[in-house]
N, C-alpha and C positions, 0 to 999 in steps of 0.2 A: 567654173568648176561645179555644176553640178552632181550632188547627192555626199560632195567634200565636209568632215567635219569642221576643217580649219575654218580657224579664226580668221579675219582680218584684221589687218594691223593697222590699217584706216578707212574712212570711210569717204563716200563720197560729201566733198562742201569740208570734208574736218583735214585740215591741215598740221594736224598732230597725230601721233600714235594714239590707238585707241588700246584699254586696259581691259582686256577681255573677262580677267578673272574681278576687276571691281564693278565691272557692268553687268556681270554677272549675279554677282550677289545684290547689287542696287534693285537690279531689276526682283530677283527673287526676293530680297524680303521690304524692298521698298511698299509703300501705297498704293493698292491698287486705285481704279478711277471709282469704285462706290464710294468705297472709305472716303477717300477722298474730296468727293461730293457734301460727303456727310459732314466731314471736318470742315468747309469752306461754309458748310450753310451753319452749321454752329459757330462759328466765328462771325458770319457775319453779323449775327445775335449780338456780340458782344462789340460788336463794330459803333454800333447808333449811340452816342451822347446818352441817353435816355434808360437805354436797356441796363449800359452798363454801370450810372449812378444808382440804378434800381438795384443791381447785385451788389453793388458796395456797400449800398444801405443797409438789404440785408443781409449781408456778413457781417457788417459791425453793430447792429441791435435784434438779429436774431429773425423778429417777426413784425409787421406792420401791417395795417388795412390798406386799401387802395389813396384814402384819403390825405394818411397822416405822410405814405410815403410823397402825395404832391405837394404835401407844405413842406418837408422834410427836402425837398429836392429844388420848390419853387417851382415846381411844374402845372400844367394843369392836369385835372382827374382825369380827362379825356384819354392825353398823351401816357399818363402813367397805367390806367386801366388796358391801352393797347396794348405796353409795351409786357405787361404783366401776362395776358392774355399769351403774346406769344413766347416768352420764356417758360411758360406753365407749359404750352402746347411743346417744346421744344423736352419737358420733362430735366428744366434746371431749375423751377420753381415751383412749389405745390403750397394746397391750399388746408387750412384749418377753419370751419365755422366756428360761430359761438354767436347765437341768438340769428341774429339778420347779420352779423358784422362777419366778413371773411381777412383771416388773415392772411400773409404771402408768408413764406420763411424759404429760404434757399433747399433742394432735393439733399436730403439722406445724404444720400450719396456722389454729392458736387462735391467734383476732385479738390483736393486740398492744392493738388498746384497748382490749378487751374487759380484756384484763387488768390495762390499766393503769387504768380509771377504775371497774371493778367488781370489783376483788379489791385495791383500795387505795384510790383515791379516794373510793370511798362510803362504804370503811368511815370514813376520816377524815372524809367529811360526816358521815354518823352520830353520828360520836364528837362534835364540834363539834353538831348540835343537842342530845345529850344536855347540855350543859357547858352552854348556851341555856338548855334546859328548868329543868336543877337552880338555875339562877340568877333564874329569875322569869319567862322569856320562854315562849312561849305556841305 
C-alpha cells in the first residue's frame, strides 16, 4: 500500500500485535542515538572499580589530592591520577590548586541522583543480588 497512512498491526519476524500509538511515542520522546552515545560513554566512566571508588571518595570527604585519594583507596598514584584525569575530562570532576598541591572535588553540578542511586544504591543492589546468588537464586 503504497503512499497509505495506516498503521500495521505487525510486522515482519513479530508475532504479535504491534501498538502503534506506544511506538509512537517511544520513538518520539525516547533517546535519540547521540544522547545516547553520550549516556553509555558516561557510564562507562562510572563502570571501572577505580573511577567509581574515586567518586565515592569524593562524595563522602568533599576534596582530596591525587595522593591522599590512592592511600584512601589503596591504589596506586598512577591508576588514580588516570582515572581523575578522565572524570575531570568527562567534566564530573574539577580541580582547585593551592600552592603545587591540586585538589579533585566532584563538579558543581554532579546530579544529586546520579549519586545517590549510582554511587550507593546500586552498589547496595549489587550487594543484595550477590547475597541471592550465594543462597541458591539464579
Amino acid at each position: 500500500m503504497t503512499g497509505s497512512r495506516e498503521q500495521p498491526t505487525a510486522m515482519a519476524g513479530h508475532d504479535h500485535p504491534v501498538d502503534p500509538e506506544r511506538v509512537e511515542h517511544a520513538r518520539a520522546r525516547g533517546l535519540g542515538a547521540e544522547d545516547a552515545s553520550r549516556l553509555a560513554g558516561t557510564l562507562s566512566l562510572l563502570a571501572d572499580p577505580i573511577r567509581a571508588r574515586i567518586l565515592y571518595a569524593l562524595d563522602l570527604v568533599e576534596e582530596l589530592c591525587v595522593g591522599d585519594i590512592a592511600l584512601a583507596l589503596g591504589a596506586t598514584i598512577d591508576a588514580v591520577g588516570y582515572g581523575l584525569r578522565l572524570l575531570r575530562t568527562a567534566g564530573l570532576v574539577t580541580t582547585r590548586k593551592e600552592g603545587r598541591v591540586v585538589y579533585y572535588r566532584l563538579a558543581a553540578d554532579f546530579p544529586e541522583p546520579l549519586r545517590d542511586h549510582c554511587l550507593r544504591r546500586l552498589v547496595d543492589l549489587s550487594r543484595s543480588n550477590d547475597t541471592e546468588d550465594a543462597d541458591g537464586g539464579e
